[in-house]
mmCIF file of the N, C-alpha and C atoms, coordinates in Angstrom:
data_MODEL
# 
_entry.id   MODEL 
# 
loop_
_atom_site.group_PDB 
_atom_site.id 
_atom_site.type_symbol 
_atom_site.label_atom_id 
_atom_site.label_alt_id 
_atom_site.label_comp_id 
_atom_site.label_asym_id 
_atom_site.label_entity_id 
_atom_site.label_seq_id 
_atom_site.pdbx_PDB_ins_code 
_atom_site.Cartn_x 
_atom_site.Cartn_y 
_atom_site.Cartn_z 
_atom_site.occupancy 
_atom_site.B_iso_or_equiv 
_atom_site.pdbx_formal_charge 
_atom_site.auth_seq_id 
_atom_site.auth_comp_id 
_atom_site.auth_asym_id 
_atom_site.auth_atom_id 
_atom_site.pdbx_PDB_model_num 
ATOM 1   N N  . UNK A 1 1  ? 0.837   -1.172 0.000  1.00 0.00 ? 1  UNK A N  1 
ATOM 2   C CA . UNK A 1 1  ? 0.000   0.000  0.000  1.00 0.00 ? 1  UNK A CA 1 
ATOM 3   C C  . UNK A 1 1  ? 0.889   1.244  0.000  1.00 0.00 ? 1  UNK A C  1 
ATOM 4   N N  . UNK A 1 2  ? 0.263   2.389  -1.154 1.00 0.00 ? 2  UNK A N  1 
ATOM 5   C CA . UNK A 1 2  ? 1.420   3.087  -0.766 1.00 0.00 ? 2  UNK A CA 1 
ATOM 6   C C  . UNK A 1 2  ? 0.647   4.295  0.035  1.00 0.00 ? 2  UNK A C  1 
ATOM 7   N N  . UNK A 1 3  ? 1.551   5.213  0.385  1.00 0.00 ? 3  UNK A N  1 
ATOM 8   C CA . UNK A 1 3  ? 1.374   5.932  1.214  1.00 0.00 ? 3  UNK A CA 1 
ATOM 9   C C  . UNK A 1 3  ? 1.747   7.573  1.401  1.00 0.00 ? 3  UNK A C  1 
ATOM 10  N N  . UNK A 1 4  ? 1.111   8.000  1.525  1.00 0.00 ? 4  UNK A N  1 
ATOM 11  C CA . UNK A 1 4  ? 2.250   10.091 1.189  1.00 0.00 ? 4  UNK A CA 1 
ATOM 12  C C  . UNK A 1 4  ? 2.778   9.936  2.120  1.00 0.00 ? 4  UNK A C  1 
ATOM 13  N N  . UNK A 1 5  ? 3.114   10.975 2.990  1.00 0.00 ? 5  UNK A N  1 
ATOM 14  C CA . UNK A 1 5  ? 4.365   11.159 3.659  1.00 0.00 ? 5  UNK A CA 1 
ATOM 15  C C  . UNK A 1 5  ? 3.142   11.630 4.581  1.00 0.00 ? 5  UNK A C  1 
ATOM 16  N N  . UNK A 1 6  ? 2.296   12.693 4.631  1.00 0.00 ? 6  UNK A N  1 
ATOM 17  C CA . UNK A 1 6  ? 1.484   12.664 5.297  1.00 0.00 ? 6  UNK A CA 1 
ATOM 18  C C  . UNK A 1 6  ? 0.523   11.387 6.205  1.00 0.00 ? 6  UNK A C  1 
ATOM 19  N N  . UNK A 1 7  ? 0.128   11.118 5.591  1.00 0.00 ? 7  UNK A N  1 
ATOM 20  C CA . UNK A 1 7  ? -0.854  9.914  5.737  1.00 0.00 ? 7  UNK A CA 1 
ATOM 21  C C  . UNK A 1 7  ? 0.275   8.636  6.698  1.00 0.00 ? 7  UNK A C  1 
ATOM 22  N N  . UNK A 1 8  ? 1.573   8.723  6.471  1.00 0.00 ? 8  UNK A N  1 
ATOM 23  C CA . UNK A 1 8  ? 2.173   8.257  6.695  1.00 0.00 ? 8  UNK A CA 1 
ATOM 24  C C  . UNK A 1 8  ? 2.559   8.788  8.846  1.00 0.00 ? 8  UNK A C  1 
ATOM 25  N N  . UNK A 1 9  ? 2.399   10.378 8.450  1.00 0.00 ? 9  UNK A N  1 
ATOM 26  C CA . UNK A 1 9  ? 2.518   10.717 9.790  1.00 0.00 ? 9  UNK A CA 1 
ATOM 27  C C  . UNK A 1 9  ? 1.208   10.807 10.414 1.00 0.00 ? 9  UNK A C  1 
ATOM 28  N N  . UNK A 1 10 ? -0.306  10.847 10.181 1.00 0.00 ? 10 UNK A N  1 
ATOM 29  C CA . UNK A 1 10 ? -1.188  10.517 10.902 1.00 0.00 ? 10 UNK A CA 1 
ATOM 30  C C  . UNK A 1 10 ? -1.725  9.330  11.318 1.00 0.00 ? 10 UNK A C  1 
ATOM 31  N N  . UNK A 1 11 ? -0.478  8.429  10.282 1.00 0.00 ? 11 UNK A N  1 
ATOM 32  C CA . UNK A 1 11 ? -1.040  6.619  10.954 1.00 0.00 ? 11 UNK A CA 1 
ATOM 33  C C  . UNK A 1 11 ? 0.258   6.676  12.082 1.00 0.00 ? 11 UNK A C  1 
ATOM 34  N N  . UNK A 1 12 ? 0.827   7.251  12.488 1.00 0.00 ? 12 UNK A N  1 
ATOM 35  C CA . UNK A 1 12 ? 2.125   7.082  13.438 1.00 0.00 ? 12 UNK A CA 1 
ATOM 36  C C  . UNK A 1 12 ? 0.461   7.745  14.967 1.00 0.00 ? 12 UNK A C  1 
ATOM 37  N N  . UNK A 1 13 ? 0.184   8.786  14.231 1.00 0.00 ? 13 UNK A N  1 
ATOM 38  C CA . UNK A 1 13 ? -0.721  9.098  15.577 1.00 0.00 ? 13 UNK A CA 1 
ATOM 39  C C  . UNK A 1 13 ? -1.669  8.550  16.115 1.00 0.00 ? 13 UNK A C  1 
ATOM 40  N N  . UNK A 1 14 ? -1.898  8.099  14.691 1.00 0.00 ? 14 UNK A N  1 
ATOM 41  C CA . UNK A 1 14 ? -3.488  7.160  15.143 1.00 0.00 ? 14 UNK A CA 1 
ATOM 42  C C  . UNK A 1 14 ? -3.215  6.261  15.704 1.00 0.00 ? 14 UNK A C  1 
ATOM 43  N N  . UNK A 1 15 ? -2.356  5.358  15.441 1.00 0.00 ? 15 UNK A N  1 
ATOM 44  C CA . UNK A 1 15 ? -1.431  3.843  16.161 1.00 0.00 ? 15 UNK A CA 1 
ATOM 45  C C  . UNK A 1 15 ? -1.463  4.498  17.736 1.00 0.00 ? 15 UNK A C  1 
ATOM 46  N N  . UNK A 1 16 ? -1.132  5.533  17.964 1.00 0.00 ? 16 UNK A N  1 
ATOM 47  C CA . UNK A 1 16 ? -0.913  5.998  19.901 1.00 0.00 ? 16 UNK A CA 1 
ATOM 48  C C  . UNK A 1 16 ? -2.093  6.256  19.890 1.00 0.00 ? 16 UNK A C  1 
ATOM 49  N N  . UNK A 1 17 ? -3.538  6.166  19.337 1.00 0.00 ? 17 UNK A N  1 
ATOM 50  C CA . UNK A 1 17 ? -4.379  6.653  19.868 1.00 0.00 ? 17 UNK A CA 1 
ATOM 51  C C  . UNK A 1 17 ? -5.237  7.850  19.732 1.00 0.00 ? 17 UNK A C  1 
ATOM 52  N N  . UNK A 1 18 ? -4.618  8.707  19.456 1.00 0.00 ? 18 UNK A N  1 
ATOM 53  C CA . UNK A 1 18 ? -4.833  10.107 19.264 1.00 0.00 ? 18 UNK A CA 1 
ATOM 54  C C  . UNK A 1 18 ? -6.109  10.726 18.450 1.00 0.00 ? 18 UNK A C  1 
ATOM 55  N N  . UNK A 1 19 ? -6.690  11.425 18.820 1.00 0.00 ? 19 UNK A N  1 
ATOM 56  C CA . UNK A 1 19 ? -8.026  11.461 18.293 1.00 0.00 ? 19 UNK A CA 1 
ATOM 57  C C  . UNK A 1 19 ? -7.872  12.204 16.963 1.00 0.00 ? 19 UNK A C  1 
ATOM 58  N N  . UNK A 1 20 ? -8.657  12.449 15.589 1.00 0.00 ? 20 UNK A N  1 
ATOM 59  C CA . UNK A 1 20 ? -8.426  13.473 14.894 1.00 0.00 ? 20 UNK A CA 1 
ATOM 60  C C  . UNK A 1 20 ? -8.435  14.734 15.116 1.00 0.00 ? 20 UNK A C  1 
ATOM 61  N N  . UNK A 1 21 ? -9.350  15.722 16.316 1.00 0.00 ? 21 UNK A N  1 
ATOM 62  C CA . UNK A 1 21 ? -8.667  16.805 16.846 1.00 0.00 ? 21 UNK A CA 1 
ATOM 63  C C  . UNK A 1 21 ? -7.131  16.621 17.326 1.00 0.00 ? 21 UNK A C  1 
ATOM 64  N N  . UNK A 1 22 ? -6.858  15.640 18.231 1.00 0.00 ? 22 UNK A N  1 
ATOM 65  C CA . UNK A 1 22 ? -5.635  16.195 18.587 1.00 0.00 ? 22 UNK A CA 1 
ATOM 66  C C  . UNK A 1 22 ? -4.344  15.685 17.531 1.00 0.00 ? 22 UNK A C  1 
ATOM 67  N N  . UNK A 1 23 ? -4.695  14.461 16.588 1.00 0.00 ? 23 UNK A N  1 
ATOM 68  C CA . UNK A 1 23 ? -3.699  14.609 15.178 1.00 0.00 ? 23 UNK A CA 1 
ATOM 69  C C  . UNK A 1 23 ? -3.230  16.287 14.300 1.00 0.00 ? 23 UNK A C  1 
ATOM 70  N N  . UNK A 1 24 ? -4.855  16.569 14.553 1.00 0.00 ? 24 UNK A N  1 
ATOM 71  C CA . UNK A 1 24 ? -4.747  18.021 13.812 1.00 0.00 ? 24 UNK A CA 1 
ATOM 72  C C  . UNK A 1 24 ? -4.014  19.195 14.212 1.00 0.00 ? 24 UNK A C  1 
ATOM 73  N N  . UNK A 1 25 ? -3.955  19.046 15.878 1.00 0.00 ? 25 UNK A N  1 
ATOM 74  C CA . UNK A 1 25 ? -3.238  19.790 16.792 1.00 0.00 ? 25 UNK A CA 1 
ATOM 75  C C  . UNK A 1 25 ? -2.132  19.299 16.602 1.00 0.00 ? 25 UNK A C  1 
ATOM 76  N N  . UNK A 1 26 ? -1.524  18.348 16.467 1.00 0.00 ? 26 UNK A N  1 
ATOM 77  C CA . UNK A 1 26 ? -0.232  17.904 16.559 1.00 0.00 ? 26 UNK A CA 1 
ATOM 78  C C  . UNK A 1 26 ? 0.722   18.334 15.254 1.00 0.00 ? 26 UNK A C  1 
ATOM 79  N N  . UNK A 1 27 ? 0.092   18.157 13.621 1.00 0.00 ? 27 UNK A N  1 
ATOM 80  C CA . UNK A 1 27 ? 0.273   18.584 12.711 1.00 0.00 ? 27 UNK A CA 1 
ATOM 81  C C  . UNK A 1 27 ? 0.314   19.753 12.039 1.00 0.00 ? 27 UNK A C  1 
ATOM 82  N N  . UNK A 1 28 ? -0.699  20.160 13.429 1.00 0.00 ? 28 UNK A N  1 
ATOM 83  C CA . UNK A 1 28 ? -1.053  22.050 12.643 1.00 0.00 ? 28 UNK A CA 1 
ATOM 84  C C  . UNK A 1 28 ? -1.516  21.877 11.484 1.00 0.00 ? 28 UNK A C  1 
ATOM 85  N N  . UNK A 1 29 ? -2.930  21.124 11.427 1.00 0.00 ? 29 UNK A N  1 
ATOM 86  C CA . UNK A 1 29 ? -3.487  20.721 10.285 1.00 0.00 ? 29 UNK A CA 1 
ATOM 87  C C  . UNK A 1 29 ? -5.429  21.026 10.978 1.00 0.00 ? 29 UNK A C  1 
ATOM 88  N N  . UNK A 1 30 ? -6.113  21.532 10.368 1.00 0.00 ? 30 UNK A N  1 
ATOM 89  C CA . UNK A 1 30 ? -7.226  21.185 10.645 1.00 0.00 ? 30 UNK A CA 1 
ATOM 90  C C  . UNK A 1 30 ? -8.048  19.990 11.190 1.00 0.00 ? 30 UNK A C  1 
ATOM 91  N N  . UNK A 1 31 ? -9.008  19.771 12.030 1.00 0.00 ? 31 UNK A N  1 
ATOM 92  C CA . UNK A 1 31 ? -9.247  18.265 12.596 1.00 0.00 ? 31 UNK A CA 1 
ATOM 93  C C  . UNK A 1 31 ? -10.234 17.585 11.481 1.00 0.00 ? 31 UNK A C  1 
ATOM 94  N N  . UNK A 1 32 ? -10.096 18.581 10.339 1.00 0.00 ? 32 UNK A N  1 
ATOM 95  C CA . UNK A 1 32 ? -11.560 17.914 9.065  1.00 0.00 ? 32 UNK A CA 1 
ATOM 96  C C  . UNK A 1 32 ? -10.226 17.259 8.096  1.00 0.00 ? 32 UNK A C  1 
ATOM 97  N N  . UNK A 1 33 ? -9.179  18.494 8.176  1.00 0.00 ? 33 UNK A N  1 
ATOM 98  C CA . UNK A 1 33 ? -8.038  17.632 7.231  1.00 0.00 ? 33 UNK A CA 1 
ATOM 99  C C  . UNK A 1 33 ? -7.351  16.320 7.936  1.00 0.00 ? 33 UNK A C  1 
ATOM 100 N N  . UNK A 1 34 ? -7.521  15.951 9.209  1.00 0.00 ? 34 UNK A N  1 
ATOM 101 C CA . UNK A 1 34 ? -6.895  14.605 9.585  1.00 0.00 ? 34 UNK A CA 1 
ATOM 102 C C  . UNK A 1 34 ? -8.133  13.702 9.573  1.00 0.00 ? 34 UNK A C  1 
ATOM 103 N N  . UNK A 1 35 ? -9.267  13.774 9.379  1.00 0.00 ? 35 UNK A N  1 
ATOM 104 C CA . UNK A 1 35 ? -10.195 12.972 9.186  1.00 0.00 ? 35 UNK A CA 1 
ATOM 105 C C  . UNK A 1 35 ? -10.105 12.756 8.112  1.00 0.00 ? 35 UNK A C  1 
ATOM 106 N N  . UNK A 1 36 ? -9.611  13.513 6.848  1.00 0.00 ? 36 UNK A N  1 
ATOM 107 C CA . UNK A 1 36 ? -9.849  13.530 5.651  1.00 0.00 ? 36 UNK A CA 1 
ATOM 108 C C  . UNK A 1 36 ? -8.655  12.669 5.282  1.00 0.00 ? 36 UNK A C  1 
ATOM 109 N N  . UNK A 1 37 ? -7.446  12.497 5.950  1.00 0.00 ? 37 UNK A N  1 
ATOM 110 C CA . UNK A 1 37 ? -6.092  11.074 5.735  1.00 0.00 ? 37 UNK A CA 1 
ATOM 111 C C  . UNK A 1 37 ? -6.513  10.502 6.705  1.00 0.00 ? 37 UNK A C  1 
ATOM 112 N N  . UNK A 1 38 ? -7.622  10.196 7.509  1.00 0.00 ? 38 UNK A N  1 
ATOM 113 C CA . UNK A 1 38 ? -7.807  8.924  8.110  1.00 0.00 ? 38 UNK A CA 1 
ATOM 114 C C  . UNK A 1 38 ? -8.675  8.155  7.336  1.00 0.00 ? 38 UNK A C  1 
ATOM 115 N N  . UNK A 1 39 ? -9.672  8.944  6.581  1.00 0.00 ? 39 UNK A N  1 
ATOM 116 C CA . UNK A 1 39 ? -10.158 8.373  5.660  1.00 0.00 ? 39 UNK A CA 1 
ATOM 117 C C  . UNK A 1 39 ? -9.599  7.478  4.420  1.00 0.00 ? 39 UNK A C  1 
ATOM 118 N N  . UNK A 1 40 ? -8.972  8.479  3.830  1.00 0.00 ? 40 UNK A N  1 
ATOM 119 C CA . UNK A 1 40 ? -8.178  7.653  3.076  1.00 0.00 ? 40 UNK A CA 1 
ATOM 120 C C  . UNK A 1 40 ? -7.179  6.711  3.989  1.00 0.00 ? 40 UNK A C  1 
ATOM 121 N N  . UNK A 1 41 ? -6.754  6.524  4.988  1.00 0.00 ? 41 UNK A N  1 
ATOM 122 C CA . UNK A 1 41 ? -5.866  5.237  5.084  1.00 0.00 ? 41 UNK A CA 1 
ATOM 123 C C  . UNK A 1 41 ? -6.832  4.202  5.206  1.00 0.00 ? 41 UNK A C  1 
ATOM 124 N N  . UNK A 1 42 ? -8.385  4.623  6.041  1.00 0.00 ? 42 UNK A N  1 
ATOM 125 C CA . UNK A 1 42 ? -9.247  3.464  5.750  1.00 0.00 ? 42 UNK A CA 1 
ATOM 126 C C  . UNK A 1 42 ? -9.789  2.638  4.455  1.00 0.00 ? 42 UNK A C  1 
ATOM 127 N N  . UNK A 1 43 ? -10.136 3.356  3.192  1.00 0.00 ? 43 UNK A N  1 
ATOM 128 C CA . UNK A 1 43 ? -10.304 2.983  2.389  1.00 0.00 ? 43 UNK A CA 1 
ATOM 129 C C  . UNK A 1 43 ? -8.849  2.245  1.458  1.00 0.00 ? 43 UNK A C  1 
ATOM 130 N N  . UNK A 1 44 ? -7.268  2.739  1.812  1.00 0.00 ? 44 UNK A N  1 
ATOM 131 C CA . UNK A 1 44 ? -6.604  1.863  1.183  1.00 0.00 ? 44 UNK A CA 1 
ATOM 132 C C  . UNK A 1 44 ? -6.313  0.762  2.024  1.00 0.00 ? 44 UNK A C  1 
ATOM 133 N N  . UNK A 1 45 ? -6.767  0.835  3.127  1.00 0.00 ? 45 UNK A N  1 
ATOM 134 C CA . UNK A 1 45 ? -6.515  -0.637 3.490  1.00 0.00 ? 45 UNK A CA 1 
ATOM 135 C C  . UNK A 1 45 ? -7.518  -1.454 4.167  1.00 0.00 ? 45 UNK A C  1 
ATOM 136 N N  . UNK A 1 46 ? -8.762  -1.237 3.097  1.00 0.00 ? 46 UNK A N  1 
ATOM 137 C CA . UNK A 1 46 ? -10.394 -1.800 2.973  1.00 0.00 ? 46 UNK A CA 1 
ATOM 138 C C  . UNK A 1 46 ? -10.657 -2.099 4.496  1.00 0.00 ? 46 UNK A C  1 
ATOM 139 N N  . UNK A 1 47 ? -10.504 -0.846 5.422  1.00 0.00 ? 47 UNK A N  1 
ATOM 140 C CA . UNK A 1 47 ? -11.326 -1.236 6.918  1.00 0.00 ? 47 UNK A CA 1 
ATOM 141 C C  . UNK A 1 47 ? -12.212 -0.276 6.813  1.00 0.00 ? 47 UNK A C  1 
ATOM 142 N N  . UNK A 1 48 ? -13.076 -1.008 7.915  1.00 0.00 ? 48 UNK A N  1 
ATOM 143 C CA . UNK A 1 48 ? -14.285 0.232  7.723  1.00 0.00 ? 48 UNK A CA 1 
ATOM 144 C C  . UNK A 1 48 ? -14.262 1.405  8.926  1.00 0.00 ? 48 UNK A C  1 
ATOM 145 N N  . UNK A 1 49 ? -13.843 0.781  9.600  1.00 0.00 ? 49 UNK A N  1 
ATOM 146 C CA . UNK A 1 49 ? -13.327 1.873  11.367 1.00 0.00 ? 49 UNK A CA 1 
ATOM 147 C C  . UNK A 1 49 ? -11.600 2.179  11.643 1.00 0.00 ? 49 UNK A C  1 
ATOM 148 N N  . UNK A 1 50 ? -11.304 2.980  12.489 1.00 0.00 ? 50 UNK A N  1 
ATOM 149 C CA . UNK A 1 50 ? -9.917  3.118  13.077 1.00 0.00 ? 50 UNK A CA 1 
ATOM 150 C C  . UNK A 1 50 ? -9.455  1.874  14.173 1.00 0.00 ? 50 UNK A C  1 
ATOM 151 N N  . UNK A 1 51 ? -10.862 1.188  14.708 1.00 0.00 ? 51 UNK A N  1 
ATOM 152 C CA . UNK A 1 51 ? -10.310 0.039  15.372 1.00 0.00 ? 51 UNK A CA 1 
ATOM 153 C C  . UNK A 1 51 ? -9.380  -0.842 14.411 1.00 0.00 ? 51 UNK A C  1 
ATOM 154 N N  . UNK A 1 52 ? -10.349 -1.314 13.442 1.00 0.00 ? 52 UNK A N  1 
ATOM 155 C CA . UNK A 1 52 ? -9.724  -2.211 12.329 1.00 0.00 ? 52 UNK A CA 1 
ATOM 156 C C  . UNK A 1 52 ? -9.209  -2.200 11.766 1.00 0.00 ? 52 UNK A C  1 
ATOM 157 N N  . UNK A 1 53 ? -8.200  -0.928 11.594 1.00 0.00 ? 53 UNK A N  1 
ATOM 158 C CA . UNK A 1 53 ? -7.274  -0.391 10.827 1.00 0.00 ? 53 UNK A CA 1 
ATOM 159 C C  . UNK A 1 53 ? -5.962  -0.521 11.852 1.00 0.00 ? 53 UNK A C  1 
ATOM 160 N N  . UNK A 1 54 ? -6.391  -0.530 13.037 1.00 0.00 ? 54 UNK A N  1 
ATOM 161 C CA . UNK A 1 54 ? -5.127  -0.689 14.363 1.00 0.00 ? 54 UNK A CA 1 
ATOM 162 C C  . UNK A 1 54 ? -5.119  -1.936 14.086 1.00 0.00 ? 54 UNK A C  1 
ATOM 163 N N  . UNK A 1 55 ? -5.976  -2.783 14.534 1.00 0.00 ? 55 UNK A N  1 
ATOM 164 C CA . UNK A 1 55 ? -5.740  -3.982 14.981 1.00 0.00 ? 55 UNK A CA 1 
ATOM 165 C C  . UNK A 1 55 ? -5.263  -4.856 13.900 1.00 0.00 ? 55 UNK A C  1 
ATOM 166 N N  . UNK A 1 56 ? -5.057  -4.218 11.934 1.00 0.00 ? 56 UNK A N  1 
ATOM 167 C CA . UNK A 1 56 ? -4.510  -4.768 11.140 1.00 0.00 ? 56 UNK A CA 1 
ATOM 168 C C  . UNK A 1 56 ? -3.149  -4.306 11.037 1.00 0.00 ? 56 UNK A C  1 
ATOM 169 N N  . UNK A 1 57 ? -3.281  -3.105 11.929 1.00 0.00 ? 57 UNK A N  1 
ATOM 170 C CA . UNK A 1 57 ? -1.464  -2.362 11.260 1.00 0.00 ? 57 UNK A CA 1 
ATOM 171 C C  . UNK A 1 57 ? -0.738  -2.900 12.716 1.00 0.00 ? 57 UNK A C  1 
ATOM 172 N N  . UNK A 1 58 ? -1.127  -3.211 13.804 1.00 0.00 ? 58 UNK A N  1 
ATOM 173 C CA . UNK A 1 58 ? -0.381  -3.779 15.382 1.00 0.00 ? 58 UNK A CA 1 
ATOM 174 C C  . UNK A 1 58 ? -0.201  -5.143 14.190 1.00 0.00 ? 58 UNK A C  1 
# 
């Protein structure tokens, strides 16, 4: 799967947990723009939630 460089640093946050407000805080990115690469990491790696997207990337 590939991956931007972005998307790449909001799956490092999401893996700790981190909610999309505070990804957005962390990035200095809007909390609609880290929903918007959590989205897309869900759809490239066909999960339908952030649970199932952890418990495939752990």
């Amino acid at each position: 799967m590939e991956m931007t460089s972005r998307e790449k640093e909001v799956l490092s946050l999401l893996l700790q947990g981190l909610t999309n407000k505070q990804i957005g805080r962390h990035l200095r990115i809007s909390w609609f723009t880290a929903r918007d690469h959590v989205s897309s990491l869900l759809k490239k790696n066909n999960v339908r939630n952030r649970l199932e997207l952890m418990a495939l990337l752990r």
